[in-house]
C-alpha positions in Angstrom: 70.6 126.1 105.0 68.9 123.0 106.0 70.6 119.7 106.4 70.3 118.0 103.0 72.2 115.0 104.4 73.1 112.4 107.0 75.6 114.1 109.6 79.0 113.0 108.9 78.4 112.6 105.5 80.4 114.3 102.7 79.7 117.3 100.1 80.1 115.2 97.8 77.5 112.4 99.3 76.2 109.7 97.3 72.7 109.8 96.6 71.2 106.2 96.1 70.0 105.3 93.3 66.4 106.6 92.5 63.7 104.6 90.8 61.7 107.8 90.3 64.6 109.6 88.6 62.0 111.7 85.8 64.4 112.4 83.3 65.2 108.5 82.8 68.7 108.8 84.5 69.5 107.4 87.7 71.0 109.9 90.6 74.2 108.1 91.2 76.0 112.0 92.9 74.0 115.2 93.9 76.4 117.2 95.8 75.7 120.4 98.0 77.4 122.3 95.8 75.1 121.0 93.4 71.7 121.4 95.1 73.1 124.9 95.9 73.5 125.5 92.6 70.1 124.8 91.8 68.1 126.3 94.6 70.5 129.8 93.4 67.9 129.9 90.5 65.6 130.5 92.8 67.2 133.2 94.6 67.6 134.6 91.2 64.3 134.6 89.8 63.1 135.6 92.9 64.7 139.3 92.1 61.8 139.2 89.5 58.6 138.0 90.9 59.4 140.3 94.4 60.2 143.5 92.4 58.7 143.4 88.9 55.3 141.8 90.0 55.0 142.1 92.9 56.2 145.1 95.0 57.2 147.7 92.7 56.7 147.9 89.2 52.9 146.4 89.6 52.1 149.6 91.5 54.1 151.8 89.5 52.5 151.0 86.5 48.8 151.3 88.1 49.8 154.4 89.2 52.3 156.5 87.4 52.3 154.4 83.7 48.5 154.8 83.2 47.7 157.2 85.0 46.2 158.9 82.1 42.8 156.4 82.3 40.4 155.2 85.5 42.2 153.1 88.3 40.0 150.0 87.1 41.0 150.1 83.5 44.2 150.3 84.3 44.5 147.1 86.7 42.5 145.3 83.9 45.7 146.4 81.8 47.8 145.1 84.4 45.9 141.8 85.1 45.3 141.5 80.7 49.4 141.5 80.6 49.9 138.7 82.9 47.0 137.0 81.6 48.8 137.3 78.3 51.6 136.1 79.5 50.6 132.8 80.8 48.5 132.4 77.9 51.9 131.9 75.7 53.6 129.7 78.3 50.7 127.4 78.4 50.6 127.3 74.6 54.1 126.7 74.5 54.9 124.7 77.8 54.2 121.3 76.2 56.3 121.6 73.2 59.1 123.5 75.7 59.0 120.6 77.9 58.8 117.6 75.3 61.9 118.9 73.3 63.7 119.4 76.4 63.2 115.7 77.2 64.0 114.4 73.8 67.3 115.8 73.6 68.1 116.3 76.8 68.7 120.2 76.7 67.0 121.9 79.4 69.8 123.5 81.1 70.3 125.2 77.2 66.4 126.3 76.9 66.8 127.8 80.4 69.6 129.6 79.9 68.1 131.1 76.7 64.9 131.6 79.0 66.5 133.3 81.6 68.4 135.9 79.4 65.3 137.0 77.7 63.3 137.6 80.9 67.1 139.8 81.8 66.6 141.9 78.8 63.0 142.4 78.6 63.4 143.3 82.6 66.0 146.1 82.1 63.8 147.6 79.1 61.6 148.3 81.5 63.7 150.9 83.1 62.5 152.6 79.2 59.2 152.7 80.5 57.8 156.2 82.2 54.4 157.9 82.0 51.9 157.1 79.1 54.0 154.3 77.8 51.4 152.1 78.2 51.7 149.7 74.9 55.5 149.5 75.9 55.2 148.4 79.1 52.5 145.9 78.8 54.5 144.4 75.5 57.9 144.1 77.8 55.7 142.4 80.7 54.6 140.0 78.2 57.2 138.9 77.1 59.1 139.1 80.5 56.5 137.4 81.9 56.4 134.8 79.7 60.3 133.7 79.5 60.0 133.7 83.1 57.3 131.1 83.4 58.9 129.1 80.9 62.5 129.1 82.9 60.2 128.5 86.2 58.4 125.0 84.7 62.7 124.1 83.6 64.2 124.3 86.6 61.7 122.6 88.5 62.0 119.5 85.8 65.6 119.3 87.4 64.2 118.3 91.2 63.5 115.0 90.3 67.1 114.6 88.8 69.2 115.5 92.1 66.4 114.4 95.1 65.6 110.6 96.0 61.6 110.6 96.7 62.4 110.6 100.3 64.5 114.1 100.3 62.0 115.6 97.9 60.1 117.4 100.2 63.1 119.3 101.9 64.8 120.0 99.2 61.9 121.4 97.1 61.9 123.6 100.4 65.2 124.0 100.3 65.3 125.9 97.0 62.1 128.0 97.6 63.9 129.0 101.5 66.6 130.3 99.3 64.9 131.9 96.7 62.7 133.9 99.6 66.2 135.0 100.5 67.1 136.1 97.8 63.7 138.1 97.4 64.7 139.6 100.6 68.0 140.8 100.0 66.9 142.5 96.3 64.1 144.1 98.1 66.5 145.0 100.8 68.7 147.0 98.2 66.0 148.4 96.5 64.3 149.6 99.5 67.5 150.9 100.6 67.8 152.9 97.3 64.0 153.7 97.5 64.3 155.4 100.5 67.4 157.5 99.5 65.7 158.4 96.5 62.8 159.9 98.2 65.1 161.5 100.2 66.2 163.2 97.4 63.4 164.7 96.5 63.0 161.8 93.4 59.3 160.5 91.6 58.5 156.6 91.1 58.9 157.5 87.7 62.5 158.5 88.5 63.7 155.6 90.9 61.2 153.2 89.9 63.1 152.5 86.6 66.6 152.3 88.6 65.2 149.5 90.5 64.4 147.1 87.5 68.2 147.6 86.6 69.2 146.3 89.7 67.0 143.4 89.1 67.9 142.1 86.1 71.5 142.6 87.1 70.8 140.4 90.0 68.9 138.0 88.2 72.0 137.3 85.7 74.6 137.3 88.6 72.3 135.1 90.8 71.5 131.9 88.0 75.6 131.9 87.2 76.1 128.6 89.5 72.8 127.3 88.0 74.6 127.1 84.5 78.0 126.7 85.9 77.4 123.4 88.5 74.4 121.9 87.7 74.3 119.1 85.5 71.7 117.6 82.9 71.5 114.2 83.6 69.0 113.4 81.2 69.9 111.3 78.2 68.9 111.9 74.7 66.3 110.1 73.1 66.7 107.5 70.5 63.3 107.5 69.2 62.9 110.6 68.5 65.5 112.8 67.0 63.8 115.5 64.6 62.3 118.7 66.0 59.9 119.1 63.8 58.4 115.6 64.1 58.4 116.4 68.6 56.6 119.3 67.9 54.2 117.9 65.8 53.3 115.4 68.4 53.7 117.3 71.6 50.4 118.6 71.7 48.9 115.3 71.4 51.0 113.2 73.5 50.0 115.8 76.4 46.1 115.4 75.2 46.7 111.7 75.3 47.9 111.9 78.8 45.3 114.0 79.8 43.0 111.5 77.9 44.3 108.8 80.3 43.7 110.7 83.5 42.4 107.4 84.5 45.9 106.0 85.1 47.5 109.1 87.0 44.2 109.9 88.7 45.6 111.2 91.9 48.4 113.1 90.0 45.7 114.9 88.2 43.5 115.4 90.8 46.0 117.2 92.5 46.9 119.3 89.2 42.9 120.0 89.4 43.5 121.6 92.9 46.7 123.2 92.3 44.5 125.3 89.1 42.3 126.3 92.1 44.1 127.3 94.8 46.9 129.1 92.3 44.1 131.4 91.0 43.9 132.7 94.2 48.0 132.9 95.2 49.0 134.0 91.9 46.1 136.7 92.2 47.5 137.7 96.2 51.0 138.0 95.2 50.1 139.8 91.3 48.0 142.5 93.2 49.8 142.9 96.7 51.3 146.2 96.5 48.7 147.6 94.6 45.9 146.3 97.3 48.0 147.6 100.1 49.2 151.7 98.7 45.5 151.4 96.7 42.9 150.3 99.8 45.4 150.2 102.9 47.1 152.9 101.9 51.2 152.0 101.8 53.4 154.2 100.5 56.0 152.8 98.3 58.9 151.9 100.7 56.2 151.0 103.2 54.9 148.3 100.6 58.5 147.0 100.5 59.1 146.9 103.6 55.9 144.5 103.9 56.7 142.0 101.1 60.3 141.8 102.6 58.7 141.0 106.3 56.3 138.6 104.1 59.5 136.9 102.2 61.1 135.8 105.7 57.3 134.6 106.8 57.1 132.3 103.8 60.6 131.0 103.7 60.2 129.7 107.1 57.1 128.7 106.3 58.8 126.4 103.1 61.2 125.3 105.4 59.3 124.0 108.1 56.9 122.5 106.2 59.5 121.4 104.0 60.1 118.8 106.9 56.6 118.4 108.1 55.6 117.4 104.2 58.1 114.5 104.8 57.0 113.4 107.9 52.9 113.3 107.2 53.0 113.9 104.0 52.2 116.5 101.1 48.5 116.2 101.2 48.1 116.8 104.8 50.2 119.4 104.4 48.7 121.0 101.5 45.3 120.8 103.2 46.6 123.1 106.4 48.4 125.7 104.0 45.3 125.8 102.1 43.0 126.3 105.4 45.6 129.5 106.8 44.9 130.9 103.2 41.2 130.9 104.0 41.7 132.4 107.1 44.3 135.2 106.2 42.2 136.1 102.8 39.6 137.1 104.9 41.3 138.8 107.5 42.9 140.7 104.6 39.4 141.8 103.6 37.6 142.4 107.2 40.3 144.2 108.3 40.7 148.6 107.9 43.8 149.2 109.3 47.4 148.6 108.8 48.1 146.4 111.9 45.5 143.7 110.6 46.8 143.7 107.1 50.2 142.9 108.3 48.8 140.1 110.1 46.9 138.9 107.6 50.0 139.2 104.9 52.5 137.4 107.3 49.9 134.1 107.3 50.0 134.8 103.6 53.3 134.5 103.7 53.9 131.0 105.9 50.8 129.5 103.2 52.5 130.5 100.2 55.8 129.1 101.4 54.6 126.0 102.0 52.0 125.1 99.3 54.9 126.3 96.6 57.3 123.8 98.0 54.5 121.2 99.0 53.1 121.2 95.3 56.3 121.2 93.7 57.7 118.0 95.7 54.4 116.3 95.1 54.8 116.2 91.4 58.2 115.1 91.5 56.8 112.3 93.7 53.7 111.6 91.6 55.7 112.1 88.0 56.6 108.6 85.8 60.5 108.4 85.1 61.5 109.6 82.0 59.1 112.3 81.6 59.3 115.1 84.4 59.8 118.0 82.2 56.3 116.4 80.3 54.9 116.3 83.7 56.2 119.5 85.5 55.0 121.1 82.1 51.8 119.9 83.1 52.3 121.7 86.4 53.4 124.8 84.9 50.4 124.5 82.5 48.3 124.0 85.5 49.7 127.3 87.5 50.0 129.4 84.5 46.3 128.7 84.1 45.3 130.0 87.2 47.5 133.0 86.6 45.3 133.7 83.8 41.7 132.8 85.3 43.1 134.2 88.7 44.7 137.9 88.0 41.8 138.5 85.1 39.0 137.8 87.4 40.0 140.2 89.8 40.3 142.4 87.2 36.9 142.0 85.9 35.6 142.1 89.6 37.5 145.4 89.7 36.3 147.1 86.4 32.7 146.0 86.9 32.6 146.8 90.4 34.0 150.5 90.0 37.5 149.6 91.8 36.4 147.9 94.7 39.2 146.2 95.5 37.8 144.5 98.7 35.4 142.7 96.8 37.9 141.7 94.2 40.1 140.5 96.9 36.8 138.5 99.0 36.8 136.7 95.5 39.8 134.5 95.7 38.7 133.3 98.6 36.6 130.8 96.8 39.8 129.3 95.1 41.2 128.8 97.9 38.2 126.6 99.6 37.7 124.6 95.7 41.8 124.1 96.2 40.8 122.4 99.9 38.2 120.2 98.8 40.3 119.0 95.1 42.9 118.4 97.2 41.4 115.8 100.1 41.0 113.4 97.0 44.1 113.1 96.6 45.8 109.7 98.0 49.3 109.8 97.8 50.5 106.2 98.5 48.8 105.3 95.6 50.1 108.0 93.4 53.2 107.4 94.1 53.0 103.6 93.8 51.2 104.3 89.7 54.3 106.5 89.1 56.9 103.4 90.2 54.8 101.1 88.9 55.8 103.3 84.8 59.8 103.6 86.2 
């Protein structure tokens, strides 16, 4: 855990006042307990993004699930579902987030979030060979409650950090959700093995494993619900839903209409759309690159994302401090650059050795430009309106998780299922994401954001 405070100071330590508080209160007590609490989402959510799309059930699907049609048709079925998926929270996110402001309830919406994503996750333990429609319909809507409760707990950073802790903390809470990747990867690896021991089929153990996860993921967000608080105060102005909904859309259009006066904020949302198509794409299509092209067998592609998971939480947690010593955009721009270099190290290389290389720089850039981009739009968001702005940033990620996943998809199909050239194509994200992001000048974001507190 790194140190969130002053030595010698208290659990309970008093957290100056912040002029950038986003939700329009001012910080007057984040504890540790607290900031614990919040980072656990992470840990929990984690369980998700590591098992369900990521190391496990991605493959199985490609695999086992559709087996019935060509390996290119069914990672375009794959790659159509999470483009789905996104699709909704983008339509969605600015309402989500400008009710959430208005009446100061986003601790309720992400508890009602996070229990659908629990429930749709254990259906998929329903889903074996051929159930194509069923599986696709519960990673939908799995998919899409998760991205909703991701863009809600990230609204609550600005609430518990000063602009000067930002940057570690954000770090914090991604360190402890890689943590909590590793251990659920660590169980189901453990189980994974045993059941190959046993003589067991993905399409027996396979559905075990998304038990375990949403079981994990309910445990794991307890202390979220429990300890941390909503310090956001309803608004006065606006007190009927139905008239917030009707003018979420175009207060968000207006905002984006007056890119003008959070230029540097949206300059960086501009480079965070490029450099997520190409991260969201990596982590979507890991497993299935690595048992499809390198080919991992399924506790094999475990054990890789776990070793990957450690990579990129120290990777958030020392650039977690590095981010608050020269600042995000310096930072940003390195992560960006050992993307480059490990995309195409992932696509040179024919053997397992140079893959793992490859993945583990993969895992100390994705780290670090999660945390990094996170922090900055804490940093860059007016107060009073972080869950409209972090909505933005969701909108801008779930984007690229559409745009990202689906042209590797199409690069895939049209290509006859060369997944070498689908992966050599995200590469170009990631060099768009470097250049966007060099625009960016920070001081005076952050002084436009004050300048509305």
């Amino acid at each position: 855990m790194p140190t969130l405070t002053s030595k010698g100071d208290h659990d309970n330590t008093k957290i100056r006042e912040n002029e950038n508080s986003a939700s329009g209160a001012v910080v007057k007590s984040a504890s540790r307990l607290e900031i614990w609490s919040w980072a656990m989402f992470d840990f929990a959510n984690s369980s998700y993004t590591t098992v369900v799309t990521t190391a496990i059930f991605n493959a199985y699907f490609v695999k086992t699930v559709a087996s019935a049609v060509e390996l290119s048709t069914a990672t375009l079925y794959l790659t159509c579902s999470l483009g789905i998926a996104n699709l909704l929270v983008v339509l969605t996110a600015p309402v989500v987030g400008a009710i959430a402001d208005a009446f100061a309830i986003k601790k309720r919406f992400l508890f009602v979030s996070t229990l659908c994503c629990v429930i749709c996750t254990a259906g998929l333990s329903l889903v074996h060979q051929g159930d194509v429609a069923l599986a696709m319909t519960l990673l939908v809507l799995s998919n899409f409650a998760f991205g909703t409760s991701e863009d809600l707990i990230a609204a609550f950073l600005p609430e518990i950090a000063t602009p000067e802790k930002m940057g570690r903390i954000s770090a914090f809470g991604w360190t402890v959700g890689y943590i909590g990747g590793i251990a659920v990867l660590g169980t189901c690896l453990a189980y994974v093995t045993w059941a190959q021991k046993a003589g067991q089929t993905p399409a027996q153990f396979v559905p075990v494993t998304m038990l375990f996860v949403a079981a994990i993921f309910l445990a794991a967000s307890a202390p979220t619900f429990i300890w941390l608080k909503e310090r956001a105060h309803r608004s006065a102005a606006q007190t009927k839903v139905s008239t917030i909904a009707a003018g979420a859309f175009r207060h968000v259009l207006n905002t984006i209409g007056d890119a003008k006066k959070h230029r540097d904020l949206f300059t960086f949302l501009l480079s965070l759309l490029c450099y997520s198509c190409g991260s969201t794409t990596v982590v979507a299509l890991a497993a299935v690159y690595a048992e499809q092209v390198m080919g991992f067998k399924t506790n094999e592609s475990i054990i890789l994302i776990m070793v990957v998971n450690v990579t990129a939480a120290m990777g958030a947690f020392i650039f977690g401090f590095i981010q608050d010593k020269v600042g995000s955009v310096r930072t940003l721009a390195t992560t960006l650059v050992l993307w480059a270099v490990a995309i195409f190290i992932a696509f040179a290389t024919t053997d397992k050795n140079g893959f793992w290389c490859a993945a583990n720089i993969m895992g100390i850039a994705m780290g670090a430009s999660a945390s990094a981009g996170r922090a900055l739009v804490g940093q860059l968001s007016p107060a009073g309106r972080s869950a409209e702005f972090f909505g933005l940033w969701g909108l801008s990620v779930k984007l690229s998780a559409i745009i990202g996943p689906m042209t590797y998809g199409l690069v895939t199909y049209v290509s006859g299922s060369n997944y070498r050239l689908a992966l050599l194509s995200t590469l170009l994200f990631f060099i768009l994401g470097l250049i966007v992001v060099l625009f960016v000048d920070e001081k005076r974001g952050r002084a436009q954001a004050l300048s509305e507190s």
